[in-house]
Legacy VTK file of the C-alpha trace (Angstrom):
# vtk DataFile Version 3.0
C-alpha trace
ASCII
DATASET POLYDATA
POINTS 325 float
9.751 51.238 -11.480
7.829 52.235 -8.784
7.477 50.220 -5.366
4.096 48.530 -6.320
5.682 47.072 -9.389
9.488 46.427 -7.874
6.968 44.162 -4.850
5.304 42.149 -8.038
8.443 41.566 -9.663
10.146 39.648 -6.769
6.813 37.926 -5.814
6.842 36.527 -9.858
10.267 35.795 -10.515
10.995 32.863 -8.405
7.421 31.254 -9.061
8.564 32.160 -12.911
12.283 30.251 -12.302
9.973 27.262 -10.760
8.182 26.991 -13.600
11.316 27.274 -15.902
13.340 24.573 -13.952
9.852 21.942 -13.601
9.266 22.364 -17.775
13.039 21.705 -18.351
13.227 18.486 -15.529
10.235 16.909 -17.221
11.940 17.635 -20.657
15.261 15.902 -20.025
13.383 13.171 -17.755
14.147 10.185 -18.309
17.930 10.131 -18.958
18.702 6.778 -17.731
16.040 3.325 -17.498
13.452 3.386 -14.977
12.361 0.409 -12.857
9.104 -0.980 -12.994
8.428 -2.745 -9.674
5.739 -5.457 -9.999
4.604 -6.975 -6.909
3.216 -10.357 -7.771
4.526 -13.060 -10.053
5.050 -13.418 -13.484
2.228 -14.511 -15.429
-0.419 -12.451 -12.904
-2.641 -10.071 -14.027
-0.879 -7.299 -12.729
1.971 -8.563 -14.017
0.906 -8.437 -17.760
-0.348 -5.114 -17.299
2.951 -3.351 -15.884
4.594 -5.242 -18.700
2.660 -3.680 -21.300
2.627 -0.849 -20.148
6.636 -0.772 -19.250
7.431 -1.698 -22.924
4.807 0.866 -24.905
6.258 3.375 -22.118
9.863 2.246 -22.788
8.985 3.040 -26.263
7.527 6.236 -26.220
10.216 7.888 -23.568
12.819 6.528 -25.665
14.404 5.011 -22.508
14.250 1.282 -20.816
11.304 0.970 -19.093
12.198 -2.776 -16.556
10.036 -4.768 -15.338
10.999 -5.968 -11.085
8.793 -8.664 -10.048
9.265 -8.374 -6.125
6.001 -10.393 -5.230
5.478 -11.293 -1.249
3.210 -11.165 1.701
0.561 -10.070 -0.378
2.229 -7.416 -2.596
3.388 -5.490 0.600
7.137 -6.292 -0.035
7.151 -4.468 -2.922
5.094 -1.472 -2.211
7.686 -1.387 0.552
9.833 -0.694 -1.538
8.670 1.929 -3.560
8.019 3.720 -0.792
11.426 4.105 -0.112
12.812 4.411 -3.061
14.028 8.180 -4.412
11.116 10.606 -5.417
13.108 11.430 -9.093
10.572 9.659 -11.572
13.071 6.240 -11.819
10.893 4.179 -9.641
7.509 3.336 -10.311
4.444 0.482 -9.621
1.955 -0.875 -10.853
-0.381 -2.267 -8.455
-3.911 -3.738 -8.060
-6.667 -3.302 -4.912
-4.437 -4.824 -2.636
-2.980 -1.368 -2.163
-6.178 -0.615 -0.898
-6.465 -3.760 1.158
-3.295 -4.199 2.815
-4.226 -1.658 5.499
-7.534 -3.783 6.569
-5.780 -7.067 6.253
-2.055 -6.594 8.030
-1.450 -4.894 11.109
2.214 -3.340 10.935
2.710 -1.795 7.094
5.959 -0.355 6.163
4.006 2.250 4.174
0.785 4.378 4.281
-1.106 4.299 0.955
-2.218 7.881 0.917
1.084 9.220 2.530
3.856 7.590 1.330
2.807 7.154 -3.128
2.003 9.899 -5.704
-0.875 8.244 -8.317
0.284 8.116 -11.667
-2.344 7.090 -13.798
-5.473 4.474 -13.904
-4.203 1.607 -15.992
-7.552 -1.348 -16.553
-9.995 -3.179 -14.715
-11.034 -6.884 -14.801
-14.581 -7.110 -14.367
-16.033 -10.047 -11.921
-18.867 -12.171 -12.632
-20.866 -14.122 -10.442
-21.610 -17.595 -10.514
-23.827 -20.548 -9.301
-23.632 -23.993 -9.995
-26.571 -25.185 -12.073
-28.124 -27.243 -9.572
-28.762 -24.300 -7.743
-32.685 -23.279 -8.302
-31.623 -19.565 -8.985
-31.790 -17.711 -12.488
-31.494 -14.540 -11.022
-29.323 -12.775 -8.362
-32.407 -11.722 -6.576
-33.631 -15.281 -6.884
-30.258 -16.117 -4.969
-30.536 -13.412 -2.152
-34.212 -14.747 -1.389
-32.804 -18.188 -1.050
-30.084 -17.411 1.449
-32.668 -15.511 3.270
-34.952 -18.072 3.346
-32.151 -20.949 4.156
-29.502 -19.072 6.155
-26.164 -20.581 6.204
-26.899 -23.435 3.725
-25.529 -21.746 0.638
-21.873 -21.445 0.396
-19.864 -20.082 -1.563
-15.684 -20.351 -2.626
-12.732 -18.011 -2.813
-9.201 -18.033 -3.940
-8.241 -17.788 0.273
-9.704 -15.317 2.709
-9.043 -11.517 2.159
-9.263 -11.563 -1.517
-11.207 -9.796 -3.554
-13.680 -12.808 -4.587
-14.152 -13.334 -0.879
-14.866 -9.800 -0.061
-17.276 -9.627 -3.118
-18.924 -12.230 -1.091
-18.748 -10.542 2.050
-19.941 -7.443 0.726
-23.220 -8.984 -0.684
-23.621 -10.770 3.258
-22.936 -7.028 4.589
-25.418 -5.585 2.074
-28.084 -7.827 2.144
-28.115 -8.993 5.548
-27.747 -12.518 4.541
-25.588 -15.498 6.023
-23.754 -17.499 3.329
-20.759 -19.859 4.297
-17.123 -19.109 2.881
-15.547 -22.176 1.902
-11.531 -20.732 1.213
-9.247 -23.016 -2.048
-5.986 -22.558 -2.555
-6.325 -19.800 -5.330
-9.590 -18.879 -7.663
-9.166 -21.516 -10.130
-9.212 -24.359 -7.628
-12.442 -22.445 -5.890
-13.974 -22.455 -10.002
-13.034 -26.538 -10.307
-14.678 -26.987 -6.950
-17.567 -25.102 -8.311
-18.010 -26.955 -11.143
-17.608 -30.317 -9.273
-20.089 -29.337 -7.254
-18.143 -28.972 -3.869
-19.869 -25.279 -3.517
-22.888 -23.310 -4.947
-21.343 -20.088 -5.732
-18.414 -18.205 -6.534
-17.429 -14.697 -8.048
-14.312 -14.653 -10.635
-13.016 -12.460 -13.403
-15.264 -12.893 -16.696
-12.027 -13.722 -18.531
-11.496 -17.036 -16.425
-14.465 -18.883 -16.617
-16.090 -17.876 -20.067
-15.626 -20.976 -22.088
-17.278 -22.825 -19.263
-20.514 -20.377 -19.351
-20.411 -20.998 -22.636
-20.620 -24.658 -22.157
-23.478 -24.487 -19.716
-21.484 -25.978 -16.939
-21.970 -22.706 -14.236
-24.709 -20.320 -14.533
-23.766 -16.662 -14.925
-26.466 -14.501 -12.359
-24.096 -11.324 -12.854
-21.251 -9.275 -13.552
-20.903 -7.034 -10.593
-19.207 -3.838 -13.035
-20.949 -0.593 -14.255
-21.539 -1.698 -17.394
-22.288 -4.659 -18.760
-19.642 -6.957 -20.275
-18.999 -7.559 -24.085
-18.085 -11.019 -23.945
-21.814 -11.391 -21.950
-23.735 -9.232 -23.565
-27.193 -11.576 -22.145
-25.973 -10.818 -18.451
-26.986 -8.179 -16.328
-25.152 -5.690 -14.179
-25.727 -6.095 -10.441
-26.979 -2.415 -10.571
-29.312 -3.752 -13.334
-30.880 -6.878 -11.037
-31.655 -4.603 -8.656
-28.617 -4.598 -5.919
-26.467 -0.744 -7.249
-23.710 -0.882 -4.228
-23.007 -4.791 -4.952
-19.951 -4.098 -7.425
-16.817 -5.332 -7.608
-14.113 -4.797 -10.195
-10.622 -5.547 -9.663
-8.425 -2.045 -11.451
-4.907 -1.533 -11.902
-2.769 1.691 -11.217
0.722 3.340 -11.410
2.308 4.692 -8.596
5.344 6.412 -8.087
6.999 7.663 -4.267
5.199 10.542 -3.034
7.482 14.245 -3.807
8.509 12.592 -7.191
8.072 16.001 -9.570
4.769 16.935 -10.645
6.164 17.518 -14.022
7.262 13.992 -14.186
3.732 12.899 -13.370
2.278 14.583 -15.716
4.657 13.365 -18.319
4.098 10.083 -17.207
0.593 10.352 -17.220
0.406 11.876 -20.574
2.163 8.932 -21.792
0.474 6.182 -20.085
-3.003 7.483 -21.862
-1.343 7.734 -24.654
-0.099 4.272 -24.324
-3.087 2.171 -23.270
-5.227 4.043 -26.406
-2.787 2.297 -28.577
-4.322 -0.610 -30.886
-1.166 -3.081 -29.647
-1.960 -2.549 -25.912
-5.489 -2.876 -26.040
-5.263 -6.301 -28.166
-2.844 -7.616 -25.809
-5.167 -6.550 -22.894
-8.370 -7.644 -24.851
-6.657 -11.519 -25.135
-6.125 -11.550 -21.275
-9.465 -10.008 -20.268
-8.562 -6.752 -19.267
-10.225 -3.363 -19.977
-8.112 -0.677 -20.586
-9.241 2.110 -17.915
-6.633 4.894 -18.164
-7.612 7.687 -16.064
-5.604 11.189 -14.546
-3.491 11.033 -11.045
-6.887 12.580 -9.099
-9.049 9.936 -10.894
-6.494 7.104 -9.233
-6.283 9.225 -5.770
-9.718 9.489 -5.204
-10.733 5.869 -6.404
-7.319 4.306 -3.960
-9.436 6.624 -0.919
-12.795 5.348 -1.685
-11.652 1.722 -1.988
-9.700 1.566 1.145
-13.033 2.752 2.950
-15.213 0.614 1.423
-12.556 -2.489 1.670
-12.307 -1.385 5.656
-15.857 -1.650 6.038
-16.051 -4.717 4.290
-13.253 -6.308 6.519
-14.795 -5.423 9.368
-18.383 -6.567 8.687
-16.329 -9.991 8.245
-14.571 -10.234 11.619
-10.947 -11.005 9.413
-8.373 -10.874 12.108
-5.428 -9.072 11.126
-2.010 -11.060 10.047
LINES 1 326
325 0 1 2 3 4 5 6 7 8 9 10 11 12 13 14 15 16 17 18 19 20 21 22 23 24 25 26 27 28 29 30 31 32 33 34 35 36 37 38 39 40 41 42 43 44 45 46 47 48 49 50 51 52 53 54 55 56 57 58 59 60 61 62 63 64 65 66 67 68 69 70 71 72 73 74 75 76 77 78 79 80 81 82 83 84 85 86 87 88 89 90 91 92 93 94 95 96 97 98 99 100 101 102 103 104 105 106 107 108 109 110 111 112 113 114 115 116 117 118 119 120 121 122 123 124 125 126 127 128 129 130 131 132 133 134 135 136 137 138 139 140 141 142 143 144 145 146 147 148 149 150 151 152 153 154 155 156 157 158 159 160 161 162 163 164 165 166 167 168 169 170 171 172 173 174 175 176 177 178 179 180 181 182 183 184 185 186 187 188 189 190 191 192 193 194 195 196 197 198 199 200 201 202 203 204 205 206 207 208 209 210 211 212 213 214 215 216 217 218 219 220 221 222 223 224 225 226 227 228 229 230 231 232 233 234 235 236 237 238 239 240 241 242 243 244 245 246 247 248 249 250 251 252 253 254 255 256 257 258 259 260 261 262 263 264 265 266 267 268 269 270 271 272 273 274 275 276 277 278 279 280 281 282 283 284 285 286 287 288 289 290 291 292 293 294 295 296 297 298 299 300 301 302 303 304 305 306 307 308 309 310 311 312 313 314 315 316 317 318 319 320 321 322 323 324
């Protein structure tokens, strides 16, 4: 063997024994359960998701896949934990936009979203609608812009509490539009939708899910859903690309996360079986019932949309003077 090819061979071999030992750890992973860390409550909406997915996962690996509700100060508690936890593939999350949020909205995090968690996979979405109370004399989201323009601050709107996403929503449109609208904060988004109905406020923005038997009753009046597409269950309402406003969108998506320097193999495996997971007729049907589209995207698809959102949620937190808790 001459010098050339003696140089080659020790350059290959140990990227050749990586390779070998990263196909063999994702092969024997998982020997043992893996904990599913769910930061909010049982019965949330990222809650049902990380349970679906934990049991079709649990399935598929042939290994206990358990659900960890560790819900506090706004799903930081439990991120907090992940983030320490050991990079081997045995601890994972499944988290909403308030990954993205939490560095807008608190001042001292334990963790650093981009630094500290490895994406796993895009999980669903839960796509928001807009809302006005029918004595408001607007059809049309434009209709609604013009009138805050033309009466600033005597619209209002509710929210489930400042900093979440159905405020924001809000804010964004203000930010976007130039408009003045007052925030009136309830104690969670169903109170804000009673209030709404009651009529305590003129406008709020939910998840389609929530409020589509009272749509269908004629008691709120649908301007838009502020997603890509348009919605299934309202097939007669447009987009808020569609009425004429493209940046005003606002979907609330799900994702897995595991501790940053967990195994790319295991990732991948994960990933692979995630996909393979939320295709599945049980998962969707489950999903469907609860108002949640299944999304499932690869580990780049969930990096580059947790960047984007934490910019655009930044921007959106500043334009509305939140003071940090």
């Amino acid at each position: 063997m001459n010098f050339s090819r003696l140089r080659c061979a020790v350059l290959i071999a140990p990227l050749s024994l990586a390779f070998l030992c990263g196909t063999a750890l994702a092969q024997n992973y998982p020997s043992k359960p893996i904990r599913m860390i769910l930061p909010f409550p049982p019965g949330a909406p990222s809650d049902m998701v990380g349970r679906v997915v934990a049991q079709k996962l649990g399935e598929q690996l042939g290994e206990n896949v358990i659900p960890d509700n560790r819900p506090g100060a706004g799903g930081n508690v439990a991120m907090t934990q992940l983030a320490k936890a050991p990079a081997d593939g045995y601890t994972l999350t499944v988290t909403s936009p308030v990954l993205a949020l939490s560095p807008s909205l608190y001042k001292s995090l334990q963790y650093d979203p981009l630094k500290d968690f490895a994406p796993v996979a895009r999980l669903a979405s839960i796509e928001n609608v807009m809302l006005v109370h029918p004595s408001v004399p607007t059809k049309t989201l434009k209709d609604f812009v013009a009138l805050a323009r033309a009466k600033p601050g005597k619209l209002n709107f509710g929210s489930g509490g400042a900093g979440t996403t159905n405020h924001l929503a809000n804010e964004l449109l203000k930010y976007l539009e130039k408009i003045d609208i007052t925030h009136v904060p309830y104690k969670g988004a169903t109170v804000a939708t009673v209030a709404l109905i009651g009529g305590e406020i003129d406008e709020v923005i939910v998840s389609v899910a929530s409020v589509l038997p009272l749509i269908n009753a004629g008691k709120v009046r649908p301007l838009a859903v502020l997603s890509e597409n348009r919605v299934a269950t309202l097939p007669n309402v447009p987009t808020s690309k569609e009425a004429g406003f493209p940046k005003f969108q606002m979907s609330i998506w799900y994702g897995m996360f595991a501790p940053v320097g967990t195994p790319r193999e295991i990732i991948m495996k994960l990933n692979r079986e995630v996909i393979k997971s939320m295709e599945g007729r049980e998962a969707r049907e489950k999903m469907a019932a609860a108002g949640i589209d299944p999304w499932p995207g690869s580990p780049e698809q969930l990096g580059a949309l947790l960047k984007s959102e934490m910019a655009r949620y930044a921007t959106i937190v500043e334009a509305a003077k939140l003071p940090k808790e």
